[in-house]
Backbone as a printed PyTorch tensor [residue, N CA C, xyz], in Angstrom:
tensor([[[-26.4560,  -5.1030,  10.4520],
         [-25.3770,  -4.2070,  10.0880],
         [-24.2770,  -5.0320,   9.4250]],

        [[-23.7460,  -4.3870,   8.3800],
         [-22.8570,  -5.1720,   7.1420],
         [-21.2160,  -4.9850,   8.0740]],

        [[-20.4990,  -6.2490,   8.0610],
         [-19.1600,  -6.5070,   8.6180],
         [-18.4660,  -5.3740,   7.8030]],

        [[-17.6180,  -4.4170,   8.5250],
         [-16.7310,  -3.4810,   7.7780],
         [-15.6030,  -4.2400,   6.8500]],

        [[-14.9570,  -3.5380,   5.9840],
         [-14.1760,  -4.4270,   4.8840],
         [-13.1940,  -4.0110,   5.4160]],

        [[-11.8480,  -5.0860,   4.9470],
         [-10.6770,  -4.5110,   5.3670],
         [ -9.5100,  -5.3520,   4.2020]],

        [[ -9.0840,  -4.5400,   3.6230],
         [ -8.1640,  -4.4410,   2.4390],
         [ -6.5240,  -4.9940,   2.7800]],

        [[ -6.0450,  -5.6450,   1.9710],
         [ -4.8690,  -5.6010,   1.9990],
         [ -3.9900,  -4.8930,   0.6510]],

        [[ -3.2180,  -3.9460,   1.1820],
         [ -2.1690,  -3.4730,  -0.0880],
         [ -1.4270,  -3.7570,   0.0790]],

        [[ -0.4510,  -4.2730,  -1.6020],
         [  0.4030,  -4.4360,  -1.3810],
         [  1.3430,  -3.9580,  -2.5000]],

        [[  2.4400,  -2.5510,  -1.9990],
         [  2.5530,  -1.7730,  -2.9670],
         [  3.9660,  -1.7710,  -3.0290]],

        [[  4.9600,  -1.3410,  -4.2220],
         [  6.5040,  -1.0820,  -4.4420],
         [  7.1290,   0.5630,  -3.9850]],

        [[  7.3260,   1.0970,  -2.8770],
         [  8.0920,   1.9070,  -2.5920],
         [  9.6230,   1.9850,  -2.4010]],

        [[ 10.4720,   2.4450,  -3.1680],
         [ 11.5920,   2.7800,  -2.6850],
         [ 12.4800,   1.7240,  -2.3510]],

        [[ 12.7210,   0.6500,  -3.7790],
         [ 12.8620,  -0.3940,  -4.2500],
         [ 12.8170,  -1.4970,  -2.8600]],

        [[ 11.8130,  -1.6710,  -1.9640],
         [ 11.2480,  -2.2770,  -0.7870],
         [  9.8950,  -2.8760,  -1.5530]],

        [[  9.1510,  -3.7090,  -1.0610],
         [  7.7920,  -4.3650,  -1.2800],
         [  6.4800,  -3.9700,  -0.1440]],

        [[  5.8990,  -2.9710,   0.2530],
         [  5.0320,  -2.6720,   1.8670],
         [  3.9190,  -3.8250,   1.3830]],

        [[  3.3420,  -4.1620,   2.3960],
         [  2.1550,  -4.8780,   2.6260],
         [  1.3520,  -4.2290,   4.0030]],

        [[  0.1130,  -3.5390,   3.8200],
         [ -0.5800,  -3.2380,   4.7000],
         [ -1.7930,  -3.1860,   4.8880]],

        [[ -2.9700,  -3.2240,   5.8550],
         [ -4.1300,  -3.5080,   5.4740],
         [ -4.6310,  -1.9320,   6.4530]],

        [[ -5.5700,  -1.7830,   5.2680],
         [ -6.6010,  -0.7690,   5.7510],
         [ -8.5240,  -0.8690,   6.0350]],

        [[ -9.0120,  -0.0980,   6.3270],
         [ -9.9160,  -0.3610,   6.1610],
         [-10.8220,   0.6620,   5.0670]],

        [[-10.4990,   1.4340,   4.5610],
         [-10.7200,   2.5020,   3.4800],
         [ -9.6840,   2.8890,   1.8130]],

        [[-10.1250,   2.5180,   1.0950],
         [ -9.4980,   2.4630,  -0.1830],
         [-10.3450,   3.2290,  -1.6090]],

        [[ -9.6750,   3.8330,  -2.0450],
         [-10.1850,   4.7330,  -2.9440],
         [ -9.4410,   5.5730,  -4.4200]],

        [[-10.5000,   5.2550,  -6.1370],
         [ -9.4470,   6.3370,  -6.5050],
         [ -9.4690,   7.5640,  -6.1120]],

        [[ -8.1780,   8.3170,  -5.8710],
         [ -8.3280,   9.6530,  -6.1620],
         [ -8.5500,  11.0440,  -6.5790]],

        [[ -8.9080,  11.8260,  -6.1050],
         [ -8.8610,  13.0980,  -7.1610],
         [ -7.8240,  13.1700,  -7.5460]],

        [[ -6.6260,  13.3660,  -7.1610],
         [ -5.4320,  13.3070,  -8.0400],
         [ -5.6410,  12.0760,  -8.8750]],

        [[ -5.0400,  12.6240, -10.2570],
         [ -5.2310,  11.6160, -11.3740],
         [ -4.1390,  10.6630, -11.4010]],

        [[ -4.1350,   9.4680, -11.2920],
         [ -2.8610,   8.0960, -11.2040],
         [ -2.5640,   8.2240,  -9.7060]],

        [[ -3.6440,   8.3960,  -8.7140],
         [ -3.6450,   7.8200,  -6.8700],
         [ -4.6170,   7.3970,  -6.9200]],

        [[ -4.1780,   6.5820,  -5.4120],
         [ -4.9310,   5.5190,  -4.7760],
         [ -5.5580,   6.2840,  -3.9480]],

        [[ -6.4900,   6.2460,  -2.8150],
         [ -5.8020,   6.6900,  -1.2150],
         [ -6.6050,   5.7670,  -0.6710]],

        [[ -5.5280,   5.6290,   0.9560],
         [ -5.4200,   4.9470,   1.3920],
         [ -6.0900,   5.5340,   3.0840]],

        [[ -7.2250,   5.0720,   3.5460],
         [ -7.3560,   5.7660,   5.0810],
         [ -7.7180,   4.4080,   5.8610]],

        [[ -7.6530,   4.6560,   7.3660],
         [ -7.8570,   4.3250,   8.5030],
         [ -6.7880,   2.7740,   8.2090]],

        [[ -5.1770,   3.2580,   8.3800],
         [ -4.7020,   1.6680,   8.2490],
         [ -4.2810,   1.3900,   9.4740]],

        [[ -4.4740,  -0.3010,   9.2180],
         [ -4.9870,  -1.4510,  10.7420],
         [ -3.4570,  -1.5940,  10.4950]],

        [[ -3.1090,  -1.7230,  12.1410],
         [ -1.5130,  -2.4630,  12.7130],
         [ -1.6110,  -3.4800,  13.3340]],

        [[ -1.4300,  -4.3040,  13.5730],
         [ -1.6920,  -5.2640,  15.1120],
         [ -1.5590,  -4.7640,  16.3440]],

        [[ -2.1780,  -5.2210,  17.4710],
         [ -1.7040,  -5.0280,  18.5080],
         [ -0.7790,  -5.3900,  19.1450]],

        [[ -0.3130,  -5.2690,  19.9450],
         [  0.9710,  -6.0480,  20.7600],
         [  0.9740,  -6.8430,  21.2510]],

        [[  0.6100,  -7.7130,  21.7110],
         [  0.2850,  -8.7030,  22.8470],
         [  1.1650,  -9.7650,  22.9920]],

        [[  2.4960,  -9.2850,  22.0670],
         [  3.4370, -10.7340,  21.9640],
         [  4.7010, -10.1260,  22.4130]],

        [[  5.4750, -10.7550,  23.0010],
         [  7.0980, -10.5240,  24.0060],
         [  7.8060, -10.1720,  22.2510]],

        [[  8.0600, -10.4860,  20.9590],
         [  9.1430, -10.8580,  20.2650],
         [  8.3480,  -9.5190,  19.2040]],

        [[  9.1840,  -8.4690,  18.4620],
         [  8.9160,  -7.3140,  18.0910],
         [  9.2980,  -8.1260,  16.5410]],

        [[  8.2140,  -7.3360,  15.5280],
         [  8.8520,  -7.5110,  14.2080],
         [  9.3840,  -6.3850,  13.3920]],

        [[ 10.5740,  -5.8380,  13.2690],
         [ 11.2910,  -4.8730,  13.1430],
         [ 10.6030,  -4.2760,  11.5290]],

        [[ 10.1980,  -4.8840,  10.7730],
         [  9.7960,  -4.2410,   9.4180],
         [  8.4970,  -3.6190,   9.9520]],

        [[  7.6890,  -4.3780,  11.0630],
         [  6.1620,  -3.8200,  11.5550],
         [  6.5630,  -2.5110,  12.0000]],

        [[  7.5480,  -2.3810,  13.0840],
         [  7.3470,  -1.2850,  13.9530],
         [  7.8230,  -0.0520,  13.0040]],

        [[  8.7060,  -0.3110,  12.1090],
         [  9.2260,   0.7960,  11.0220],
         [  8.1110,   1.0250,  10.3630]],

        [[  7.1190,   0.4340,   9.8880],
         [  5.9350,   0.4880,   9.2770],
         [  4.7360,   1.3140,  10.1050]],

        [[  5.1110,   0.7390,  11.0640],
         [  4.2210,   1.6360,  12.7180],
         [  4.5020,   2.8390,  12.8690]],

        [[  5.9090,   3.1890,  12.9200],
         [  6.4450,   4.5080,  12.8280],
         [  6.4010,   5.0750,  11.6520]],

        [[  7.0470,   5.1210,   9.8360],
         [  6.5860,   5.6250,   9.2910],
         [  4.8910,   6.1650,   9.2940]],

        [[  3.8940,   5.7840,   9.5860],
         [  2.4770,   6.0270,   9.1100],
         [  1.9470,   6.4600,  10.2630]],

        [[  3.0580,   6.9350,  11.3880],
         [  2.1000,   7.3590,  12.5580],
         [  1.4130,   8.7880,  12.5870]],

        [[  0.3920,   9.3350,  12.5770],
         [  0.0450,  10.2100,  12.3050],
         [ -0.5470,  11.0160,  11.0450]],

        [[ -0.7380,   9.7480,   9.8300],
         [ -0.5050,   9.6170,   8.8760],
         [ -2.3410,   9.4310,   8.8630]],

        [[ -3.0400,  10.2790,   8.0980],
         [ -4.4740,  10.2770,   8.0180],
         [ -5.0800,   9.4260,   7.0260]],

        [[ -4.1110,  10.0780,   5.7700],
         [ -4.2440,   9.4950,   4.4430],
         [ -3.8730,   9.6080,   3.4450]],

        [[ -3.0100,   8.3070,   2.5730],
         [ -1.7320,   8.6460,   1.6570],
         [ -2.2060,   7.7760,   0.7920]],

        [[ -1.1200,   8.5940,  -0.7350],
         [ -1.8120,   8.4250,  -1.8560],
         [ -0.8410,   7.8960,  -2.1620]],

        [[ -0.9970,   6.9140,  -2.6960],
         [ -0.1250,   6.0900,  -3.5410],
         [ -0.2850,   6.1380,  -5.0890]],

        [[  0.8930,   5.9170,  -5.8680],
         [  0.7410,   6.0120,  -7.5050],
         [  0.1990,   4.5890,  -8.0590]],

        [[ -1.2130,   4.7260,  -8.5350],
         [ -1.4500,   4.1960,  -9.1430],
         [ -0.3090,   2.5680,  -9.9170]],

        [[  0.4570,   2.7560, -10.3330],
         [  1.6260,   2.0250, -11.0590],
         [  2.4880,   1.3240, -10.3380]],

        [[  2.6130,   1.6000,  -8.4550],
         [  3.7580,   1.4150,  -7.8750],
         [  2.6290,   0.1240,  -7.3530]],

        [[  1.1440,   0.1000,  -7.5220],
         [  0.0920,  -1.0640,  -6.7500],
         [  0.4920,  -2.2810,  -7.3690]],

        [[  1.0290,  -3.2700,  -6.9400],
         [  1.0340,  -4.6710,  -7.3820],
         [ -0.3410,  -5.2900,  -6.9090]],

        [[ -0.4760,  -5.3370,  -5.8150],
         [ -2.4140,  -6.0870,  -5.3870],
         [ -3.0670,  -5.1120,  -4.3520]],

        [[ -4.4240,  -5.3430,  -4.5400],
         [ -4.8790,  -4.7830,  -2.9350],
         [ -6.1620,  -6.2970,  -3.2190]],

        [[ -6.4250,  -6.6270,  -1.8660],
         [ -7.0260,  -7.7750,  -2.0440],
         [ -8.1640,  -6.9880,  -0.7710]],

        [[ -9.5630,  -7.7800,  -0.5660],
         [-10.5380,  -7.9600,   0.2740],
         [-10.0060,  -8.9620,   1.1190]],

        [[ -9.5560,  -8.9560,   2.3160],
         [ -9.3670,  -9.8910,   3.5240],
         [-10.4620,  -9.9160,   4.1430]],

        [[-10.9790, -10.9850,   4.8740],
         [-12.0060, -11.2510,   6.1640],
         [-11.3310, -10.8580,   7.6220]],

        [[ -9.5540, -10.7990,   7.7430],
         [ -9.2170, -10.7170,   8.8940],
         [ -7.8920, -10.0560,   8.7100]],

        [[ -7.2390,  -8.8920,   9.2740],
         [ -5.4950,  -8.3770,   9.1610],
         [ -4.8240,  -9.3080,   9.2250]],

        [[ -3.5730,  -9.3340,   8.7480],
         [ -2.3950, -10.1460,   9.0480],
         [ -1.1120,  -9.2220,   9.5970]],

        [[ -0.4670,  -9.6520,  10.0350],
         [  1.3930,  -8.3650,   9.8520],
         [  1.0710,  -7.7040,   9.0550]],

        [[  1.9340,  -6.7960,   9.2740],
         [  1.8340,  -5.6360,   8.0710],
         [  3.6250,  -6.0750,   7.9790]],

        [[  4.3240,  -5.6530,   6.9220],
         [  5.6670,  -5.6210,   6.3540],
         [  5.9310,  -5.2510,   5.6820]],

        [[  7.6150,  -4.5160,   5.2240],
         [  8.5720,  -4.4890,   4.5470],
         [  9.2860,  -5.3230,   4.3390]],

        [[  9.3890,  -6.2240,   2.6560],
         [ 10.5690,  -6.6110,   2.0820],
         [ 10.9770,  -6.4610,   1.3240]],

        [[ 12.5030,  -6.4540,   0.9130],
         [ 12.7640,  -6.3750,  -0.5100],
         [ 13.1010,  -6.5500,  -2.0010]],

        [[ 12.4660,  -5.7070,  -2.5060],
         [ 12.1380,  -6.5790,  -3.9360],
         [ 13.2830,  -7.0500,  -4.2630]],

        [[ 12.8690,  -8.3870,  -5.2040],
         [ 14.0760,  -9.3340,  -5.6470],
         [ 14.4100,  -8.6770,  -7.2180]],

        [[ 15.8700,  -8.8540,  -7.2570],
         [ 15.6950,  -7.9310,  -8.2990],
         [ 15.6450,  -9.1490,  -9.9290]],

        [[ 14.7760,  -8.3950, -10.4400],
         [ 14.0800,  -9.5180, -11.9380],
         [ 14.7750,  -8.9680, -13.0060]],

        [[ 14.4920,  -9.7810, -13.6870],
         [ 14.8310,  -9.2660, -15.6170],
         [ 13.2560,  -8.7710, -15.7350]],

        [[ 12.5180,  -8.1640, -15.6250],
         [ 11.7270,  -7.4330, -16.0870],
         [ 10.9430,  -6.6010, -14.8150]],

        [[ 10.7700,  -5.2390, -15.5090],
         [ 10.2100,  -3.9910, -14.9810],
         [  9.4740,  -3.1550, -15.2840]],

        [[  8.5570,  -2.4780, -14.6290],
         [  7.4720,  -1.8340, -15.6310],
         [  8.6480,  -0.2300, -16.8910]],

        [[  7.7990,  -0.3210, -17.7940],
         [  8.8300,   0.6940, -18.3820],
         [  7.9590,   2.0400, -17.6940]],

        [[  8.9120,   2.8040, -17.7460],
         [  8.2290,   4.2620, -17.4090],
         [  7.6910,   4.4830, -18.8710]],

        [[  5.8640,   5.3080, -18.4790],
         [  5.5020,   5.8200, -19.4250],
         [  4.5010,   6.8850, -18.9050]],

        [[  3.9100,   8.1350, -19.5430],
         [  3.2120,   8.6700, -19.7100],
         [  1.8790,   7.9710, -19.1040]],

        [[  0.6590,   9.1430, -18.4820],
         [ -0.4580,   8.2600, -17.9130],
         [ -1.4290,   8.4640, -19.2490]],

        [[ -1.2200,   9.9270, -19.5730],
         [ -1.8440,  10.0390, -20.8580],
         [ -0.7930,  10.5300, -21.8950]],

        [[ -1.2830,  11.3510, -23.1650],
         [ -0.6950,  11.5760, -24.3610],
         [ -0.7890,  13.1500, -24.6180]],

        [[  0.3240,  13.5910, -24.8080],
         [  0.0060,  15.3110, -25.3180],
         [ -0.7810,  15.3220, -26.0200]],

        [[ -1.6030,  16.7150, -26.4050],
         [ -2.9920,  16.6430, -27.2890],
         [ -2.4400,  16.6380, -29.1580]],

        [[ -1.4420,  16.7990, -29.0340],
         [ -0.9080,  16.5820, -30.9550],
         [ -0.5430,  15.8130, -31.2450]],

        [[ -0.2010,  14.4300, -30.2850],
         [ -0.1490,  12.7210, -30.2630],
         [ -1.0530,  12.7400, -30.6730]],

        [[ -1.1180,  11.7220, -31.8330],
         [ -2.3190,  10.7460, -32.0470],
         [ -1.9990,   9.4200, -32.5390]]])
């Protein structure tokens, strides 16, 4: 039996940076999503709390499966093992994606 895969994303929401690992990743039927199911948290087993985890714990509790925009994905990588999951935030750069169209009206050409 083949070792299950387990993904790391790592995506731009709400000028923050998330990093989280799942074990299910997919495009969507909606056109420009991701989705995202069964995402891994750590367990607890340590006295000292990491405050971006547990906000991360709480946002997605109950949370089956969410679609992310296509555009907001900076990486999703194949891991062998989870790490933390986190929120940080983005540093702000001289360059940004420009907003554009996913496709073209049909009298563009």
């Amino acid at each position: 039996m083949s070792k299950s895969q387990i993904f790391k994303v790592i995506f731009f929401n709400q000028g923050q940076i998330y990093e989280l690992y799942a074990k299910q990743i997919f495009q969507s039927d909606l056109y420009g999503f991701i989705e995202i199911e069964d995402f891994i948290f750590g367990e607890r087993s340590q006295m000292l709390v990491d405050p971006s985890e547990e906000k991360l714990k709480s946002e997605f509790d109950g949370v089956k499966r969410s679609y992310i925009p296509m555009h907001s994905v900076i990486r999703i990588d194949e891991v062998t093992k989870e790490g933390a999951v986190k929120i940080s935030e983005a540093k702000g750069g001289t360059v940004s994606p420009f907003p554009m169209p996913a496709f073209s009206p049909k009298g563009d050409k």
